[in-house]
N, C-alpha and C positions, 0 to 999 in steps of 0.2 A: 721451477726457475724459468718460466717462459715469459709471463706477460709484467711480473711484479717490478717494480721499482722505475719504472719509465715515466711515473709522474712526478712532477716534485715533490711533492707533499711523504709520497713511498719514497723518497730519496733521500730527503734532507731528514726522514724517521732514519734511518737504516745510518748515514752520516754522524745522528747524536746517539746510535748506540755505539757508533765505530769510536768514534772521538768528540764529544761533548763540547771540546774547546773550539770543534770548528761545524758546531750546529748552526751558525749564523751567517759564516760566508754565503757570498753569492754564488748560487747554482746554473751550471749551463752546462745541459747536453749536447755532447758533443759529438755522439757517436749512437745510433741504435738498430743495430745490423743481425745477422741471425746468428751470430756467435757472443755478442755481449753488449752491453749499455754502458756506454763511459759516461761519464759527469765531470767537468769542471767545475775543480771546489776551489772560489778562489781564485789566486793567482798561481798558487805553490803546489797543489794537490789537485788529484782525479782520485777518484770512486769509480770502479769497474764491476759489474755484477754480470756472471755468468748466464750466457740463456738455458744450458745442458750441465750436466758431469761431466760429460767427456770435456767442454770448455775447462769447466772449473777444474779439473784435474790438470790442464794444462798450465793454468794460471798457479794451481800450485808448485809444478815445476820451476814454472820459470821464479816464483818465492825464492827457491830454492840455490836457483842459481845469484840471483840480485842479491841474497844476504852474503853466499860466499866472497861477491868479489867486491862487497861493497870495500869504498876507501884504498884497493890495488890496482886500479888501472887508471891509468894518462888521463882519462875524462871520466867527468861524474854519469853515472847511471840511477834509472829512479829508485827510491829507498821505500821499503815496505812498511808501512807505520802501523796498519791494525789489519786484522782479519777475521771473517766471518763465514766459515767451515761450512757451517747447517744454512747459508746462506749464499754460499756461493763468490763470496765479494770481498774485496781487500779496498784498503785505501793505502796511498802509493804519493808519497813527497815527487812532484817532476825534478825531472833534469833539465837542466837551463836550454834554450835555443826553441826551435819550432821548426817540424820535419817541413821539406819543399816535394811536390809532386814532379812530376819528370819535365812540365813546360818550365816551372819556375827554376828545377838546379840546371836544364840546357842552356839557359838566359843568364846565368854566374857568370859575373867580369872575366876579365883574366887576372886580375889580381888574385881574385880568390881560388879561381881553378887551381893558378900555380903554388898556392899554399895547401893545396888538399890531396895530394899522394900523399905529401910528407906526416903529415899529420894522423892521416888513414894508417898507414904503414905501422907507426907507431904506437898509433891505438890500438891496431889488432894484436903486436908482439905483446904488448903488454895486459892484454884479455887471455894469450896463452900461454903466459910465465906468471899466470894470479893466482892458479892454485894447480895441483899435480893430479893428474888420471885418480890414482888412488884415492886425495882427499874427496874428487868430483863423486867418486863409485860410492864411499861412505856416507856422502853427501845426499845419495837418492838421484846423482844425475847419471841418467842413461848415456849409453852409446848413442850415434844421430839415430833418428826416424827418418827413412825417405816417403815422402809424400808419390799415393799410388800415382800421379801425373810423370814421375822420375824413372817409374819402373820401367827397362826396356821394351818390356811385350808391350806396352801401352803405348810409349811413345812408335816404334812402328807400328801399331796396331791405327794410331789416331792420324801420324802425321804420313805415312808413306804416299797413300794417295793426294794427299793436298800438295805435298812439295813435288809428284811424279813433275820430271822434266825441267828442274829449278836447280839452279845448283844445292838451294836447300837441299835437296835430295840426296846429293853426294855428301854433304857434310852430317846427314842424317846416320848412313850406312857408316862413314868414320868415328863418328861419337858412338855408335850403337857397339861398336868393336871395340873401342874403349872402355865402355861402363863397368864390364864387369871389374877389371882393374882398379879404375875410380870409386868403386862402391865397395870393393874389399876392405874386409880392416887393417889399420896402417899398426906397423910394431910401437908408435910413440903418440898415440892421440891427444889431443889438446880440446881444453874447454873451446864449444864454438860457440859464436852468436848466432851464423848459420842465414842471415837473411840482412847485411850489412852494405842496403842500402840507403838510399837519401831521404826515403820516404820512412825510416827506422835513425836518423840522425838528425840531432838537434842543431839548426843553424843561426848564427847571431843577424843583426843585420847589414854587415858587410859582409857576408857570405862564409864567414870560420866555422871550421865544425868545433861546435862546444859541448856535444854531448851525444851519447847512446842510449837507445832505446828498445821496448820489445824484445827481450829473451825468449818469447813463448818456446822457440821452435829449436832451441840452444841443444845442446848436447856432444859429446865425445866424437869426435873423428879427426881427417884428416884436416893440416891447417892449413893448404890450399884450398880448401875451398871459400873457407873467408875469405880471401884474397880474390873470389869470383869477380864482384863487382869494384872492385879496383879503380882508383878514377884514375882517367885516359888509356885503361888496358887494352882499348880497341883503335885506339891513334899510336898506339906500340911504345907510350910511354910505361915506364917501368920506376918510375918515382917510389909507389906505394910499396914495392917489392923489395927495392935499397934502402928504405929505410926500415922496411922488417928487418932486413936483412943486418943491418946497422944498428937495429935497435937491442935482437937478439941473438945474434952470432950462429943462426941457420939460415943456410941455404935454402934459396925457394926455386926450385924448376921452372921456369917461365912457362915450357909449352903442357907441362900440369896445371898451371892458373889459367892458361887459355884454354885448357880442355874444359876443368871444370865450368867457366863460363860459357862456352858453347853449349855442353850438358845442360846448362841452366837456360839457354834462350832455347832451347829445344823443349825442355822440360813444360818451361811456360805456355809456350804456342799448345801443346798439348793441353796442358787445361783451359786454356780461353777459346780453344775451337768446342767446347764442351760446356764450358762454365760461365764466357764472358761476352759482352755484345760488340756487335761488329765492328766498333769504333776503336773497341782495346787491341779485337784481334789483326785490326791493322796495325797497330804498334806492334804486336809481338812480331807479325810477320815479315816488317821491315826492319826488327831486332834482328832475324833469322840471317835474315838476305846481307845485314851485314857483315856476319859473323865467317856465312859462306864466301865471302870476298875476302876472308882475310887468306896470305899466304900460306899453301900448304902445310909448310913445314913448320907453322907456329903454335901445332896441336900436337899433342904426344902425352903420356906418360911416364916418361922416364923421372927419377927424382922423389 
C-alpha cells in the first residue's frame, strides 16, 4: 500500500472495481500525503486509499463509526458506499460544504460567526445522543486513543524548556496537574468526533456550517472535550455550550471545556516543535500565549 494508486489510470481501475457506475466521472487528486491519497470522484464522491495498515485500520474504524450515526445527527456526515479490504480503500459519498483553513474561518463576517455556536453546540449534542456507549462497544468503537503528543511526560518533556519564563510556562505546570483528571475515564462516555474543528467542517458559501467530516480519530470519552474548539470559547463566549446545553439537557462545566482546550493548544505546540515547520510552530505558539492570558480561574476540572 505504498506507492500504488497515485496515478490515474491505478485510480479510475480501482474506482470501476469499487463502483462501475462511476468509472467515468472526472478524477482529481486531491490529497497525497504519507498517510493516504484522496481522489475527487466527481462532484459527490472521494476515493481514499491507505499508504500503511495501520492507516487502513484506522479508516476502518472511522467506517464504523459513519455507518452507526449515519441519518441521527443535525448535519449530514460522509456515507461509506464501497470498500476494498485487500486493498486498503473505500469510496465515501461527501457531505455538503468545503472545510476553510485557519486564514479563511478568522476572515468569517459576523453574520456567520454569530450563527456558529449555535449551530456547533447543537451538532455536537446530537453526535452524543446518536447512539449509547454500549451500542458504540458492540459496534467495534473503542474508548478515545490519546495521541503520544497528549502524553504528560511528553508534553513537559518537549515544551518546558521552550516556554521557560513565558507565561506559557505557568499555564503548562496548571494543565500538567490537570491531565491526569481530564484523561481519566468519565462514568457516562459519549461517542466523540474528537478533532471538531473548521478544517473537519463543511462550510456553505456564506459561512454556515453544513456538515462534518473525518471521524478517523472518533472514539468513547469524555464530552467536553468536543466542546474543545468551540467557536468564541477564547473571547469567553459560551454560545456553543448553551446550546448543548439546550439541546440535550446536560450540564457542561465551562472551566472543563477551557481545560480541555488549553490541554489541546499545549498538546499541539508539542508536536509542531517536533513534527512541523517554523511557520506552523508560530501559530501554535501564539495559540499558546493566548490561552496563557486567559483569566485564571477559567481552567479547572470540576463537572
Amino acid at each position: 500500500m505504498t506507492e500504488r494508486f497515485e496515478s490515474e489510470p491505478e485510480a479510475r481501475a480501482l474506482l470501476a472495481r469499487l463502483d462501475p457506475s462511476l468509472a467515468e466521472q472526472p478524477l482529481r487528486r486531491s490529497a497525497l500525503g504519507a498517510e493516504k491519497i484522496v481522489w475527487q470522484v466527481g462532484d459527490a464522491h472521494v476515493l481514499r486509499v491507505a499508504r500503511n495498515g495501520e492507516v487502513a485500520a484506522r479508516m476502518a474504524g472511522e467506517r464504523r463509526i459513519l455507518e452507526a450515526i449515519a441519518g441521527r445527527l443535525l448535519l449530514p456526515t460522509p456515507t461509506p458506499v464501497a470498500v476494498s479490504e485487500d486493498e486498503g480503500a473505500d469510496l465515501c459519498r461527501k457531505a455538503p460544504g468545503e472545510p476553510l483553513d485557519w486564514e479563511a474561518f478568522a476572515a468569517l463576517g459576523d453574520a456567520a460567526r454569530d450563527r456558529l455556536p449555535d449551530r456547533f453546540g447543537r451538532f455536537v449534542a446530537s453526535l452524543h445522543r446518536a447512539i449509547e456507549a454500549c451500542e458504540a462497544r458492540a459496534r467495534g468503537i473503542p474508548e478515545l486513543r490519546f495521541a503520544p503528543n497528549e502524553r504528560p511526560d511528553v508534553m513537559e518533556s518537549v515544551l518546558r524548556a521552550p516556554l521557560r519564563g513565558s507565561a506559557g510556562e505557568d499555564l503548562l505546570s496548571r494543565v500538567l496537574a490537570l491531565a491526569p483528571d481530564l484523561m481519566a475515564p468519565v462514568p457516562e462516555p459519549v461517542l466523540l468526533h474528537d478533532d471538531l474543528s473548521h478544517h473537519n467542517i463543511g462550510f456553505d458559501a456564506e459561512g454556515t456550517m453544513r456538515s462534518v467530516f473525518d471521524f478517523a480519530g472518533g472514539g468513547l470519552g469524555d464530552r467536553h472535550r468536543d466542546l474543545r474548539y468551540a467557536p468564541g470559547l477564547g473571547e469567553g463566549d459560551d454560545g456553543a455550550a448553551l446550546a448543548y446545553e439546550q439541546a440535550s439537557g446536560i450540564a457542561i462545566s465551562r472551566r472543563r471545556q477551557r481545560a480541555w482546550h488549553a490541554f489541546s493548544a499545549l498538546a499541539n505546540l508539542a508536536y509542531s516543535l517536533t513534527s512541523e515547520p517554523e511557520a506552523l510552530q508560530t501559530v501554535r505558539r501564539a495559540w499558546v500565549a493566548s490561552v496563557a492570558a486567559w483569566p485564571a480561574d477559567w481552567i479547572g476540572v470540576e463537572g
